[in-house]
C-alpha positions in Angstrom: 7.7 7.6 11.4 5.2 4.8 10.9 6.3 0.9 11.4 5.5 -1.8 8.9 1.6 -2.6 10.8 1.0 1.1 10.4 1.7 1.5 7.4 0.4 -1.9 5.9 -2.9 -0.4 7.8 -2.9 2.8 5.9 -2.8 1.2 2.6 -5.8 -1.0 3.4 -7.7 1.7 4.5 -6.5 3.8 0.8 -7.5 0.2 -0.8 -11.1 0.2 0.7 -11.5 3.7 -0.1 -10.8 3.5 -3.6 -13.0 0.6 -3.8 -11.1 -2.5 -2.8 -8.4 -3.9 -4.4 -8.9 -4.4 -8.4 -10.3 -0.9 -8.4 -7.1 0.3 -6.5 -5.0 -1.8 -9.0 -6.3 -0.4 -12.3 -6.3 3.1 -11.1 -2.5 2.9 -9.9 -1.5 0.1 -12.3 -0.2 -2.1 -10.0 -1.4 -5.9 -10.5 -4.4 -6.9 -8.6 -2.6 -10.1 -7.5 0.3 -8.0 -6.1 -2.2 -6.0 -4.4 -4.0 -8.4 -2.8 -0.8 -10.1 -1.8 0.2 -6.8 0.3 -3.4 -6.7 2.5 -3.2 -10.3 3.0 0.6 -9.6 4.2 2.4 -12.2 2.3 4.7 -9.5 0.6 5.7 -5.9 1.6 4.5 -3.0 -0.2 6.6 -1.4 -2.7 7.3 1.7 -3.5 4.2 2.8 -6.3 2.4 1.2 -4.0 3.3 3.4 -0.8 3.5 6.4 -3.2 -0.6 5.8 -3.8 -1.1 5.9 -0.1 1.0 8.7 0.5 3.7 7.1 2.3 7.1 6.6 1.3 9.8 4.1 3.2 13.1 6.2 3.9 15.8 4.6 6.1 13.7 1.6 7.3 10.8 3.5 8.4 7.6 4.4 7.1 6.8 8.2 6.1 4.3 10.5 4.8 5.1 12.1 1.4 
């Protein structure tokens, strides 16, 4: 189980490997603004977002798929 700042971490990390954030949003279809609202932590990632880092929240925890 992963907490919120690991899994926040994760995401960044699947961000930057895709090529930062608007490539990440186009490729997943999830707004760029939304996006860049999750890695500057002013709102939690959702659920499609999770799902394109491989994580999934189950129970108040962070999980792999």
């Amino acid at each position: 189980m992963l907490n919120n700042t690991e899994a926040v971490a994760i995401i960044r990390a699947k961000i930057q490997a895709t090529g930062g954030p608007t490539a990440f949003s186009s490729k997943h279809d999830i707004a760029e603004p939304y996006v860049r609202n999750v890695l500057a932590g002013r709102t939690e990632p959702g659920r499609r977002t999770a799902k394109a880092a491989g994580l999934v929240k189950q129970d108040g925890a962070w999980r792999w798929m």
